[in-house]
C-alpha positions as a printed NumPy array, in Angstrom:
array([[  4.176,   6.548,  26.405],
       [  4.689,   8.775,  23.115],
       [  3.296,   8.351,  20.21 ],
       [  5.984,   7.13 ,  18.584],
       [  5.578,   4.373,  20.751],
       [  2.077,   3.441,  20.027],
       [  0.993,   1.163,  16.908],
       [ -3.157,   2.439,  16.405],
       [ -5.296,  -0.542,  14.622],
       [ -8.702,  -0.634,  13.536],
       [-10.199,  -4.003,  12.19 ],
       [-13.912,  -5.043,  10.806],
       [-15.439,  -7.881,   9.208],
       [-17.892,  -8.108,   6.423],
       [-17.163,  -4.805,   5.242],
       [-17.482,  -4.477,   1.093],
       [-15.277,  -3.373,  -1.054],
       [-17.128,  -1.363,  -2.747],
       [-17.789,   0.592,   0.374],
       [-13.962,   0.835,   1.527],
       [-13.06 ,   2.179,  -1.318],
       [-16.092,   5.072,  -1.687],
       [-14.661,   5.753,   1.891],
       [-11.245,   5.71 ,   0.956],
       [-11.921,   8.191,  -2.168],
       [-13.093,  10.83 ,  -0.099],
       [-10.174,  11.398,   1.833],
       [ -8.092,  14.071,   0.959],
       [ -5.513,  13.316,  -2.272],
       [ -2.381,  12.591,  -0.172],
       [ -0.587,  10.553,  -2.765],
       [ -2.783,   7.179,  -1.896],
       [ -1.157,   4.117,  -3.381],
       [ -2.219,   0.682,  -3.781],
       [ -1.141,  -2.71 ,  -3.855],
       [ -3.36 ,  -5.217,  -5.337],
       [ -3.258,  -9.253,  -5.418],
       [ -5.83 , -11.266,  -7.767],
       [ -5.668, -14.998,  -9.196],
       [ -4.334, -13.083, -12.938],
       [ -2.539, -10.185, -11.446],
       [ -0.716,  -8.344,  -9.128],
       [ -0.232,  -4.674,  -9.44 ],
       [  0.793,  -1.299,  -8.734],
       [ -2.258,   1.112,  -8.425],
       [ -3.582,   4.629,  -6.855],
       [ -6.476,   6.115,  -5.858],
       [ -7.838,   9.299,  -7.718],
       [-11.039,  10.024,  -5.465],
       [-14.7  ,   9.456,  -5.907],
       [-14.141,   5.542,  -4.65 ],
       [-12.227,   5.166,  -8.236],
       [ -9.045,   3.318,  -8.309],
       [ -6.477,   4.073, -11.386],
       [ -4.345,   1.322, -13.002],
       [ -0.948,   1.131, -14.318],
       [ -1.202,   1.956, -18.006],
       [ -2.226,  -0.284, -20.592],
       [ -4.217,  -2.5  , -18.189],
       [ -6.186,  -4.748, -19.983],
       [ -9.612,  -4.401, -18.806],
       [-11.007,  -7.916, -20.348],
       [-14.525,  -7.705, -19.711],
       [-14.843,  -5.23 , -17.285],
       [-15.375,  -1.246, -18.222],
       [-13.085,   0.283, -15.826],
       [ -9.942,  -0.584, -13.54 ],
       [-12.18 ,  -0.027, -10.45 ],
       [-14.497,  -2.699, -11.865],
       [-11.61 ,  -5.39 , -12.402],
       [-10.374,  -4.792,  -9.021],
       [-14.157,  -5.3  ,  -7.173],
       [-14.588,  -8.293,  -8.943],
       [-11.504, -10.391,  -9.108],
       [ -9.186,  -8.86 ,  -6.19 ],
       [ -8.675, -11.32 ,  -3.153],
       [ -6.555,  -8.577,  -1.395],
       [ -5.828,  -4.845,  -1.316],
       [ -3.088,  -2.618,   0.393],
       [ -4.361,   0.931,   0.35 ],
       [ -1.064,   3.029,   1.353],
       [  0.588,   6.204,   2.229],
       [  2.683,   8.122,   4.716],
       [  0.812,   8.056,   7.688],
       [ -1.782,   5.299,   7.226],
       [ -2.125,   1.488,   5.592],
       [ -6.021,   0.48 ,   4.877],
       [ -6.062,  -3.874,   4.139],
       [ -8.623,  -5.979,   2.584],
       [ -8.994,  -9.402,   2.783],
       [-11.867, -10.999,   0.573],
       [-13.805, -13.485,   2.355],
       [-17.035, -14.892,  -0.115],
       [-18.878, -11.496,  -1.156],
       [-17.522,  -9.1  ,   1.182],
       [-14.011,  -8.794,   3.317],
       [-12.14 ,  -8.322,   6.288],
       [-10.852,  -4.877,   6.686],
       [ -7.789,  -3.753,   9.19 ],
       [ -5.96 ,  -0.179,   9.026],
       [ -2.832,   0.664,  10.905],
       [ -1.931,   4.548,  11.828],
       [  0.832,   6.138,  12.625],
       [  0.295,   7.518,  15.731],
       [ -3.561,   8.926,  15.703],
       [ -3.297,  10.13 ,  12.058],
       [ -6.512,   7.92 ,  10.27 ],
       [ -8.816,   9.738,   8.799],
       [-11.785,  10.205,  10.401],
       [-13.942,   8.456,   7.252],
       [-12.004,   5.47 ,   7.262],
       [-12.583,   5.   ,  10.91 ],
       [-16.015,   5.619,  11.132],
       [-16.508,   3.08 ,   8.545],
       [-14.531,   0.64 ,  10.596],
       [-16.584,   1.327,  13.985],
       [-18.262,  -1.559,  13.736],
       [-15.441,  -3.651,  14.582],
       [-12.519,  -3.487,  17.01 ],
       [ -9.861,  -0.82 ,  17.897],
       [ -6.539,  -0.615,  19.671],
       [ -3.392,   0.787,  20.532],
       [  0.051,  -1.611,  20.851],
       [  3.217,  -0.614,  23.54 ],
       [  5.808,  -0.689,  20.776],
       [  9.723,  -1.211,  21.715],
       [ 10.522,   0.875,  19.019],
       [  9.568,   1.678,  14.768],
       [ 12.537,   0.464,  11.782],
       [ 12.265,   2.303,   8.89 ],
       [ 12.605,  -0.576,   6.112],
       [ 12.844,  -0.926,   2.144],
       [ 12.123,  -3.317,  -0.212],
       [ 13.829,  -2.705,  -3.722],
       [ 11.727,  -3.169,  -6.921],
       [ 13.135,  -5.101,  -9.936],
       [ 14.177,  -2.999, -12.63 ],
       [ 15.305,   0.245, -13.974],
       [ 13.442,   3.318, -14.592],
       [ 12.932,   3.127, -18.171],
       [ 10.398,   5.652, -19.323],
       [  7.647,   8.038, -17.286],
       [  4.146,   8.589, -18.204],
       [  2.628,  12.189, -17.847],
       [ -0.033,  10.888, -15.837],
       [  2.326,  10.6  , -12.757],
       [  3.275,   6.356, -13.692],
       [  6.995,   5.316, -14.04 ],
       [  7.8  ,   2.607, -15.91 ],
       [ 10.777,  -0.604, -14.273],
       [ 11.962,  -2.514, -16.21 ],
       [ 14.363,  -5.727, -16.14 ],
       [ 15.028,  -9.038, -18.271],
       [ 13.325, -10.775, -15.742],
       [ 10.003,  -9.351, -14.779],
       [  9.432,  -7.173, -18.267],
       [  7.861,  -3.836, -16.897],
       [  6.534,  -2.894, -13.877],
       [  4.751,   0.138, -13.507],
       [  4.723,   2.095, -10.196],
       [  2.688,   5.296,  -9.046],
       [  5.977,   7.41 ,  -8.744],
       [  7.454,   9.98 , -10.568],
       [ 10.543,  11.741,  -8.519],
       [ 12.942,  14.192,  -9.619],
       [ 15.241,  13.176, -12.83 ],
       [ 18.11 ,  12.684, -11.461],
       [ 20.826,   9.258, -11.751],
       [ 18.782,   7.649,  -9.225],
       [ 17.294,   5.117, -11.749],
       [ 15.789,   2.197,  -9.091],
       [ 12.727,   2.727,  -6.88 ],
       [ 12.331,   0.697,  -3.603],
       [  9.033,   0.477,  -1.568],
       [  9.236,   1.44 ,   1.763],
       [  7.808,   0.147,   4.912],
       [  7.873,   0.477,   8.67 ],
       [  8.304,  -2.36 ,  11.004],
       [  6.794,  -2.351,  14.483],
       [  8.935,  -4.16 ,  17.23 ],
       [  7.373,  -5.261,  20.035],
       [  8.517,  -6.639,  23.256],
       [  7.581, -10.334,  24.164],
       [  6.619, -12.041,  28.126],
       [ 10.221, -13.165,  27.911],
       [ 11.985,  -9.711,  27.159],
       [ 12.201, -10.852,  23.419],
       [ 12.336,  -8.084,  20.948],
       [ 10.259,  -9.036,  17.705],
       [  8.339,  -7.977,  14.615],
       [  4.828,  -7.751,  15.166],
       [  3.745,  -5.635,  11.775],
       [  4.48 ,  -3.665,   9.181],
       [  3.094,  -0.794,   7.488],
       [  3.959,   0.246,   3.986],
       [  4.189,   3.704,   3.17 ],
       [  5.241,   4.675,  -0.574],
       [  8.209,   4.827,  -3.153],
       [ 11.524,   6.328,  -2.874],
       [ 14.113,   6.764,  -6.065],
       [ 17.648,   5.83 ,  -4.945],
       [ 21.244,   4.815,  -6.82 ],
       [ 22.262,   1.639,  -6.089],
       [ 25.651,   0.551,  -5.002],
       [ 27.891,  -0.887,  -8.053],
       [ 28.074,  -4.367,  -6.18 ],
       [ 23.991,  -4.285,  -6.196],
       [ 22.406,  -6.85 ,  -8.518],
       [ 18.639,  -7.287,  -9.451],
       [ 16.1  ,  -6.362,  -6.615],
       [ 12.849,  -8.073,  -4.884]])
């Protein structure tokens, strides 16, 4: 069986924060993005090393002295991202569960040792779908820091860690890949996906909106 053909996971409980991201910091800056769900917000962000994550701009902060801070203390789940790898976090009470998914054998060694303590293993896939999930909103400005800036009547502005070439290509969708796998009864299904970063494209003239 190829590679191609394998899905690679590596799960843990009771794993902090805190800790996954100090791990995730020190990998090498591969353009790691992250998607982030609390009870106030739900954002775009990126990691910048050093177990620091980086926030769309003009975050507000609240109480808190740093994006990283606001994250630790009122995110219920993360989505650490990027080509090869996705690294999740579930919050469960003061610490999480944790689960990463590889494509092929490509997680970095750092994330996996920190994930030893838990459970590995390796999926028969039927085959990978490359998939993409279009983001509301027009490119409207880009910040030099590497942000662009969506926006629509709808949603306002949406900030995403993306800045491609300037070209007519004024939407961004986020792309994914979905692992098929095949069932007892010769079923062919979705068993996970994996997201893995930002592409600028021009829609179609009959395209309206996005999700």
């Amino acid at each position: 069986m190829t590679e191609a053909h394998q899905l690679h996971t590596w799960t843990a409980r009771g794993v902090a924060l805190e800790d996954l991201l100090a791990a995730a910091g020190n990998v090498p800056a591969i353009g790691v993005a992250a998607l982030i769900y609390a009870p106030r917000f739900c954002v775009f962000g990126r990691m910048t090393g050093g177990g620091r994550l980086e926030g769309p701009p003009g975050f507000k902060l609240g109480q808190h002295s740093s994006f990283t801070d606001a994250v630790r203390a009122q995110a219920y789940e993360i989505k650490l991202f990027c080509a090869d790898w996705e690294l999740r976090w579930l919050r469960d009470g003061m610490t999480g569960a944790a689960a990463m998914l590889a494509k092929g054998d490509r997680a970095p060694d750092i994330l996996r040792q920190r994930l030893d303590s838990g459970e590995t293993g390796t999926r028969p896939l039927h085959a990978r779908l490359s998939q993409h999930y279009v983001l509301w909103g027009e490119k409207e400005t880009t910040d030099p820091a590497g942000w662009t800036a969506l926006t629509s009547n709808r949603i306002g502005r949406l900030w995403v860690p993306f800045v491609g070439p300037d070209t007519d290509r004024r939407r961004l969708w986020l792309t994914a890949v979905e692992y098929l796998e095949t069932g007892p009864h010769g079923n062919v299904a979705v068993v996970d996906q994996r997201l893995t970063g930002f592409e600028a494209y021009a829609p179609k003239r009959s395209e309206q909106g996005g999700a």
